[in-house]
N, C-alpha and C positions, 0 to 999 in steps of 0.2 A: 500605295493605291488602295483605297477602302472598298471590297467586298463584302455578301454575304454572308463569310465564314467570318466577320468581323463581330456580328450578332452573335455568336456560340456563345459565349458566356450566358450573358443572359436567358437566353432561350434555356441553357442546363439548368439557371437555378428555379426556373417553371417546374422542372420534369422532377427536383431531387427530391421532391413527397411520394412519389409515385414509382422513383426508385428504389428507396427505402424499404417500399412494400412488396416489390420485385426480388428485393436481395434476400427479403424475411421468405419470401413463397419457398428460394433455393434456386431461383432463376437462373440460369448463370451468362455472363457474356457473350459468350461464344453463340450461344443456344438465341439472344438477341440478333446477336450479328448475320443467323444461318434466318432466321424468320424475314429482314430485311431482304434479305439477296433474295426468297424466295416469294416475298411480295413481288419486287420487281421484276423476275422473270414471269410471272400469272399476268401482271401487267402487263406486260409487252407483248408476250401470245396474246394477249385477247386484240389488242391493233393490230398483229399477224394474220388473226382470223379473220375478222372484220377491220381492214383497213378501212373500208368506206363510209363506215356506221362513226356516227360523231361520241356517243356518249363513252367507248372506249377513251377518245382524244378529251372529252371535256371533264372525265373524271380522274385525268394524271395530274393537276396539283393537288387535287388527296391524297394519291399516292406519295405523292413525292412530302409531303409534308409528312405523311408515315414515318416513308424512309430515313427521312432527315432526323427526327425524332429518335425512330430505333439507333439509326448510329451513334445521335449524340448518347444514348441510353448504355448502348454497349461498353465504349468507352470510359463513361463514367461507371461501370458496375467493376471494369477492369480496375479502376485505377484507385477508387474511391473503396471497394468490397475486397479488393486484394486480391483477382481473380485475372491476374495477366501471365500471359503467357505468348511461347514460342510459339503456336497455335491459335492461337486468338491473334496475333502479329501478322499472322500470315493471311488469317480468314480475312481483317479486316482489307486490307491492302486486296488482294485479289478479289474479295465480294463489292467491294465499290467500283473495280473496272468492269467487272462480269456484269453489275445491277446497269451503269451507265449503258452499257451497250445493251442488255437486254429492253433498255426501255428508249433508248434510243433510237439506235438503230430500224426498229421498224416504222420510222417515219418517212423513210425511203420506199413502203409500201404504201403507202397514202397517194391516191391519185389527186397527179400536178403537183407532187412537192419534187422537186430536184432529191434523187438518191446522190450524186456525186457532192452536193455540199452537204449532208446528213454524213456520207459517209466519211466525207474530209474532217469534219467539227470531232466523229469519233473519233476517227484518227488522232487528232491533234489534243483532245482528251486522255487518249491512253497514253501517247507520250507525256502531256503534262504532268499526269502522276505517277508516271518512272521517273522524269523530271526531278519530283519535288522526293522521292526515295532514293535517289539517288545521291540527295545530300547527306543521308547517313552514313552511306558507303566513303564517301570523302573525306569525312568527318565533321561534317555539319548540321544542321537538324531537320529532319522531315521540316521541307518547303512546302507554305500551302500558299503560295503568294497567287494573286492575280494577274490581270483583271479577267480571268474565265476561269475560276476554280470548279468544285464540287458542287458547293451551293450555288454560285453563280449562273453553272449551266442547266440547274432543276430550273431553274426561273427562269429563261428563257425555254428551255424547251416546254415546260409546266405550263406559262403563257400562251406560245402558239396553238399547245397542245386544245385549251381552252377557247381560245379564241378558232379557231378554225371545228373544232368540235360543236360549238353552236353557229357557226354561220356567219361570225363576227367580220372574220377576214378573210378571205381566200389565196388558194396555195402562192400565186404570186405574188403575193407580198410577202406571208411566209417565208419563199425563196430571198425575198431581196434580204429580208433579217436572218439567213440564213449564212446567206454568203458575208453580209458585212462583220455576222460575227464569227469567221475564221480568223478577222484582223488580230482582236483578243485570243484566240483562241493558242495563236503562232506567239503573241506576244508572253502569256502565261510562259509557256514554255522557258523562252527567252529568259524574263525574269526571275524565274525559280533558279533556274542554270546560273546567270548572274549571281545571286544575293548565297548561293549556296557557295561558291566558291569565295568572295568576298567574307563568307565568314569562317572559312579556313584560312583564309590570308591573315585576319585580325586576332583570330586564338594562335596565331605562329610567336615563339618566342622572339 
């Protein structure tokens, strides 16, 4: 099933000019990966503070396009610059569940948007990427399967974020694409779980 996360290649070889010059300054990985998380928690208090105010809501897919960028950036300095680590393993993995909910989760302060399907979609986010790390523990490989990954859920929330930020939509619709995207959201799950054990089935002698 085609996602989001299907575009990363591409979108890395935009960024790898601009990597390069990153790696030359002494940048390091990690120091990428701590700047993202702390974009998206600035984001997210400022919808905290002013839920009401649109221009918080209508300027989260910039952010999110940041973010997207800094992780692909981190990533690639790890792997590409020689700069991986047990440490960096762990920032990554934990500052993507912290960043999601930081920037999610206060759309449950947004008056008229339903908090219990925001808080359900986090929910069903944090599981999917225990989910998808889960499969290294098994012995299969970090899952990043759909159809509601990391990229997938910037795009929808990034969307609403936009659209309800200038007046486009109002919370009740929001709500209705809210709720129908738990369907994805449970299935991610599913799927990762699947394809992860399936492929310790297939490396079995």
């Amino acid at each position: 099933m085609a996602t989001v996360y299907d575009l990363k290649s591409r979108f890395q070889d935009l960024l790898r000019p601009l990597l390069r010059r990153m790696a030359a300054a002494g940048i390091t990985a990690n120091q990428v990966t701590l700047a993202a998380l702390a974009l998206s928690v600035m984001a997210g208090l400022a919808i905290v503070l002013w839920p009401e105010a649109g221009l918080p809501l209508a300027l989260l897919p910039l952010v999110l396009f940041a973010r997207m960028a800094l992780n692909a950036m981190d990533g690639m300095l790890a792997r590409e610059h020689h700069q991986q680590s047990a440490l960096g393993a762990v920032l990554n993995e934990l500052g993507d569940v912290v960043s999601d909910l930081a920037l999610y989760l206060p759309f449950a302060l947004v008056p008229g948007v339903s908090a219990m399907a925001v808080v359900g979609l986090c929910l069903l986010a944090v599981i999917s990427e225990m989910s998808g790390v889960v499969g290294i523990q098994i012995g299969a490989s970090r899952r990043y399967d759909g159809p509601l990954g990391k990229s997938d859920r910037a795009v929808l929330f990034g969307t609403l974020g936009l659209l309800l930020g200038i007046d486009l939509i109002g919370p009740a619709f929001a709500n209705w694409v809210l709720a129908i995207a738990l369907l994805p959201g449970a299935l991610t799950i599913f799927n990762r779980a699947r394809k992860a054990l399936a492929e310790v089935r297939e490396g079995r002698p």
